[in-house]
C-alpha positions as CSV (number, residue, x, y, z in Angstrom):
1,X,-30.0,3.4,-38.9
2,X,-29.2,0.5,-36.7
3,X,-25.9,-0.2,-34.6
4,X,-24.9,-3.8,-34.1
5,X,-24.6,-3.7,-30.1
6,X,-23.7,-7.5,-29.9
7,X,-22.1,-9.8,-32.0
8,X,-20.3,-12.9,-31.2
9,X,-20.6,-16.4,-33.9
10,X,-23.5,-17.2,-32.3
11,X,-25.4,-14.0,-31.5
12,X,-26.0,-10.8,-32.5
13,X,-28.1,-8.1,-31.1
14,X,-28.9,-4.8,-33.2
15,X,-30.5,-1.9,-32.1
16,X,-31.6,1.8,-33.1
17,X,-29.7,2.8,-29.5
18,X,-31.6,3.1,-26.5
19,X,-32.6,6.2,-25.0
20,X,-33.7,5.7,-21.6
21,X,-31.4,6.1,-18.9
22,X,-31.1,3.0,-16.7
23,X,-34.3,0.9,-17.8
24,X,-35.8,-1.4,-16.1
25,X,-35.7,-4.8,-18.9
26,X,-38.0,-7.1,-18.9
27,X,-37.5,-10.8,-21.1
28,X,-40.7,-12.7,-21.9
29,X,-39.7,-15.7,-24.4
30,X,-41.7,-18.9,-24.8
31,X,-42.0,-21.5,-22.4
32,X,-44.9,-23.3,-20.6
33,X,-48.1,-21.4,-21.1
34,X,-46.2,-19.0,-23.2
35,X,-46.9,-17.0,-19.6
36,X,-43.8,-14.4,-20.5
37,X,-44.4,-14.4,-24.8
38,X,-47.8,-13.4,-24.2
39,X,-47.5,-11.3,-20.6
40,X,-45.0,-9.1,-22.5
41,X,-46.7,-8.7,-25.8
42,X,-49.7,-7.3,-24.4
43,X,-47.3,-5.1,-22.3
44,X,-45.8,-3.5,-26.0
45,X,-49.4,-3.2,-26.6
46,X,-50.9,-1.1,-24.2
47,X,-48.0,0.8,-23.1
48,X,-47.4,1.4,-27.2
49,X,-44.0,0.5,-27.1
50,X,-41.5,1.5,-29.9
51,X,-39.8,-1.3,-31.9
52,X,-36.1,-0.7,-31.6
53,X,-34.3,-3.6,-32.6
54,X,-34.0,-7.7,-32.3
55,X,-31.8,-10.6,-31.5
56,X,-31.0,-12.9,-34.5
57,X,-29.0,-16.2,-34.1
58,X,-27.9,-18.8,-36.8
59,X,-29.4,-21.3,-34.6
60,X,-32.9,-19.6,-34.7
61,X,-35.4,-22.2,-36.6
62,X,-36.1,-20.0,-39.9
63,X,-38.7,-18.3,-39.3
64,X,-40.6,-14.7,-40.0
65,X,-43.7,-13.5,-37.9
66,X,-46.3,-11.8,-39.6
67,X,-48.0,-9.3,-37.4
68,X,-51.2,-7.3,-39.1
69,X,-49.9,-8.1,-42.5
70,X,-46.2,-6.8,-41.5
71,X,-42.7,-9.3,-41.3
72,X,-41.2,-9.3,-37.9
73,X,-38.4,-10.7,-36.8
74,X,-38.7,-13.4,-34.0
75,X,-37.1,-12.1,-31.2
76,X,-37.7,-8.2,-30.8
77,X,-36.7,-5.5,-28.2
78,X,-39.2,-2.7,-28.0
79,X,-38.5,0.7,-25.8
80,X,-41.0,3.3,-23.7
81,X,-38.9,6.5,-22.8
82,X,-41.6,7.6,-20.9
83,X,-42.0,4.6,-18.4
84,X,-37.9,3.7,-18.5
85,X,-39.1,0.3,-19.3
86,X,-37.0,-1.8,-22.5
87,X,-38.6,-5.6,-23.3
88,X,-37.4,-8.4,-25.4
89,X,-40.0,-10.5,-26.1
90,X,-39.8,-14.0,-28.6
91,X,-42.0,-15.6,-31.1
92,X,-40.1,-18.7,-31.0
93,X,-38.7,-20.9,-27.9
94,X,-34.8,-20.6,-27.5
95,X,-33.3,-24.6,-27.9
96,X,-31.2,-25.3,-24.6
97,X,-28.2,-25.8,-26.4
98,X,-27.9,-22.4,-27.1
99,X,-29.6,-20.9,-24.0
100,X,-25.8,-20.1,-22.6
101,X,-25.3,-18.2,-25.7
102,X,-28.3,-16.2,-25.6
103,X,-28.3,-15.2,-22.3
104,X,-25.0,-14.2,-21.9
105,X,-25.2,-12.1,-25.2
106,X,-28.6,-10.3,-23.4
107,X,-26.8,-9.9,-20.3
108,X,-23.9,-8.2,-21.5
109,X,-26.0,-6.2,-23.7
110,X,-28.0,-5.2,-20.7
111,X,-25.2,-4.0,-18.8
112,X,-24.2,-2.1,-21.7
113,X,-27.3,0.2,-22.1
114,X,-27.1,0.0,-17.8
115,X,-29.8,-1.7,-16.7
116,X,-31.3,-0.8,-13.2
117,X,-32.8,-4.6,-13.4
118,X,-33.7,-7.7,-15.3
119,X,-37.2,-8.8,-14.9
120,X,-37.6,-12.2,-16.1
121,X,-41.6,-13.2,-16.9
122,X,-41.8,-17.7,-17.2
123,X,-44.4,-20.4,-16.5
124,X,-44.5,-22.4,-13.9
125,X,-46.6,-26.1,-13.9
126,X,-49.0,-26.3,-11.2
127,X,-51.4,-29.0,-9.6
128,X,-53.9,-26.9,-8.1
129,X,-56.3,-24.0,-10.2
130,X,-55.0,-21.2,-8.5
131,X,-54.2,-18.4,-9.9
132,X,-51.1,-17.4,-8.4
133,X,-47.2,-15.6,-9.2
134,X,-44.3,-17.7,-7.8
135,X,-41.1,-15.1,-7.6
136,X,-37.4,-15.8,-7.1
137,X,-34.6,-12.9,-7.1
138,X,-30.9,-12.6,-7.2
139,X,-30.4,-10.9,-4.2
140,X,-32.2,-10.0,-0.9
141,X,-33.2,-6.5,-1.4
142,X,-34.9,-8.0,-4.8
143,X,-36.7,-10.4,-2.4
144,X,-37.5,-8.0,-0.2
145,X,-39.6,-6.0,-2.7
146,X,-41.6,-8.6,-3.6
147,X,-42.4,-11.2,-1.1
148,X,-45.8,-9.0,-0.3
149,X,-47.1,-9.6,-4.1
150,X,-45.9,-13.4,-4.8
151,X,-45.5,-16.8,-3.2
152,X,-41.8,-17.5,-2.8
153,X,-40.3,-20.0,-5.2
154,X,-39.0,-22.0,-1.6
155,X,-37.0,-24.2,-3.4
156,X,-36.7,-25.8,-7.1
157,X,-35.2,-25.4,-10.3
158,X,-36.0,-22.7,-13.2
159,X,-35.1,-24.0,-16.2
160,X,-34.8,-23.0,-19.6
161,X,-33.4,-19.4,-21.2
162,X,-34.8,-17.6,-18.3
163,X,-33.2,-20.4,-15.6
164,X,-30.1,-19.3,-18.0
165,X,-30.7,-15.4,-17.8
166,X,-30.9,-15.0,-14.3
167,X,-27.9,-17.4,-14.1
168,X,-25.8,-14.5,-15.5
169,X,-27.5,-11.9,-13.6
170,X,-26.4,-13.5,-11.0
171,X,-22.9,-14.0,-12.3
172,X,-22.9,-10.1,-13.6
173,X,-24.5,-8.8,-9.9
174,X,-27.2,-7.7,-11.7
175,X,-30.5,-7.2,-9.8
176,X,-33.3,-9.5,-11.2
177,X,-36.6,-11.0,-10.9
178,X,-37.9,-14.2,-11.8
179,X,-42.1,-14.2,-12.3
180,X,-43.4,-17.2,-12.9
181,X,-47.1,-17.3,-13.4
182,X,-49.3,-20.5,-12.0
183,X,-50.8,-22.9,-15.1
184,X,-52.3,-25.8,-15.4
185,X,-50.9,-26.9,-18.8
186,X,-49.0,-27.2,-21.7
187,X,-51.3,-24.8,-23.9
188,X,-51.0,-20.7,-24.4
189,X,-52.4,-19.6,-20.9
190,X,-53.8,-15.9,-21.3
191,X,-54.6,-15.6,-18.1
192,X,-52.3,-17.0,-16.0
193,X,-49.7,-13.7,-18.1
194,X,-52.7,-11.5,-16.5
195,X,-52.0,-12.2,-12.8
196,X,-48.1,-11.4,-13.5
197,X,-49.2,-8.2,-15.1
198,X,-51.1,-7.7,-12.3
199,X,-47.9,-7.7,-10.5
200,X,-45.6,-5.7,-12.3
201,X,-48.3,-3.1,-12.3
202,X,-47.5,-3.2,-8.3
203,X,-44.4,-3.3,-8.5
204,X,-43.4,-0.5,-11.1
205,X,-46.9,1.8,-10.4
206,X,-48.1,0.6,-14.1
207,X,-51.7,0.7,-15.3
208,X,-51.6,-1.9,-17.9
209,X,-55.1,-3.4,-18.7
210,X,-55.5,-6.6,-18.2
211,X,-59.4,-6.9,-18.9
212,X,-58.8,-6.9,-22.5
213,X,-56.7,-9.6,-22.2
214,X,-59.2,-11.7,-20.4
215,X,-62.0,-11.1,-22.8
216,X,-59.3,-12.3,-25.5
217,X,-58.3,-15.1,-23.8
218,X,-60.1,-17.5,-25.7
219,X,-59.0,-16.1,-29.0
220,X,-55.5,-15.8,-28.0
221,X,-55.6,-19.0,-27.3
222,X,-55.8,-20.7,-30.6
223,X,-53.7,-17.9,-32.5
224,X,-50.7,-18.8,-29.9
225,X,-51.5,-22.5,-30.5
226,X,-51.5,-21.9,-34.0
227,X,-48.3,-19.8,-33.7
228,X,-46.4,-23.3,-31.3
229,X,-47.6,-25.5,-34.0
230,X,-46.2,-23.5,-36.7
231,X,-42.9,-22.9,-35.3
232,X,-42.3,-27.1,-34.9
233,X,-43.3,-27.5,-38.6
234,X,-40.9,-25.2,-39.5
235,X,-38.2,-26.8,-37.2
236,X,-35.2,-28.0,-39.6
237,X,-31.5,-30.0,-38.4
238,X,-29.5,-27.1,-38.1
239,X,-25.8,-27.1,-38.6
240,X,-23.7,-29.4,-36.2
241,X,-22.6,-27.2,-32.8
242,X,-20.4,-28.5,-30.2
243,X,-21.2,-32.2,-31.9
244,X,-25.2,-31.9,-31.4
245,X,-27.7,-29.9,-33.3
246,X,-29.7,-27.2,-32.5
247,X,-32.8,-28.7,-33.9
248,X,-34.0,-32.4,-35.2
């Protein structure tokens, strides 16, 4: 039995009800390198995460995600009682015009289930071969924790639905954490999601493996290419909103 825990026109969030008791949540939707798609995938993986609800939208391109022969839906929220830990993850990149909508409606969901923090997991475009975590937070004591385990994002712009989230975790005084792993390009980047792994497992005392994602890496590679192109084939004009549309 699911509970519809947020619903505006836009948005709707629906959950079996969250059992953990001030989690620490952690968004990972597409952006460069899908860093944060495929960081927190492999998270639900190895911690073996329960499924325990999604976020749909009208403005979502229509789309189902098959994974090992089952239908998904695109954006998911998956739970671990044991390590206090909730995570929305996403199949599919969230348009700008709707980013607002989305965030706020994960935001005020968050504070409804009474998130400790919002850790938000991006890409960031980088020159050099490093491989490095840039982090950003929302308040000092956030910073605090982890200028020891990233470079400081100095100065810049994160755009996109996580620019957006931690927008209204600001707004809402909600702790939060921007990680945004080092790439190089454009293309699903396995292992720049390993090195911000690498720091969460600091940060939160996790022992998430990150070898098998390295060994993978190749692999992943084309199935999240193969994923990206699928999703902009799929991309239809969606209905007219605020006199532009989502899509097209």
């Amino acid at each position: 039995m699911s509970d519809t825990d947020y619903d505006d026109s836009d948005v709707k969030i629906i959950t079996k009800g969250i059992q953990s008791e001030n989690p620490v949540l952690i968004e990972g939707f597409p952006g460069i390198g899908l860093v944060g798609n495929i960081a927190s995938q492999q998270m639900i993986d190895e911690l073996n995460m329960d499924y325990v609800g999604s976020i749909d939208s009208r403005y979502f391109p229509p789309i189902a995600v098959l994974y090992e022969g089952l239908i998904n839906m695109p954006v998911r929220i998956y739970e671990s009682e044991e390590h206090n830990l909730v995570i929305v993850v996403s199949d599919i990149p969230i348009n700008p015009s709707v980013s607002y909508d989305v965030s706020k409606a994960l935001v005020e969901w968050a504070k409804s289930i009474n998130v400790k923090e919002i850790i938000s997991i991006a890409g960031i475009a980088t020159m050099g071969e490093e491989r490095k975590v840039f982090g950003a937070a929302t308040n000092d004591e956030m910073l605090e924790r982890i200028k020891d385990k990233v470079e400081l994002f100095q100065m810049g712009t994160i755009s996109g639905i996580s620019g957006s989230v931690m927008g209204e975790c600001l707004v809402n005084e909600i702790p939060a954490i921007s990680l945004l792993g080092a790439t190089q390009s454009q293309n699903p980047d396995p292992r720049a999601a390993v090195v911000v792994i690498e720091v969460l497992n600091s940060l939160y005392g996790l022992s998430i493996d990150t070898e098998s994602l390295i060994e993978q890496a190749e692999q992943i590679e084309i199935e999240m290419q193969k994923l990206a192109e699928d999703v902009r084939t799929t991309e239809q004009p969606a209905a007219p909103r605020k006199e532009f549309p989502m899509y097209g």
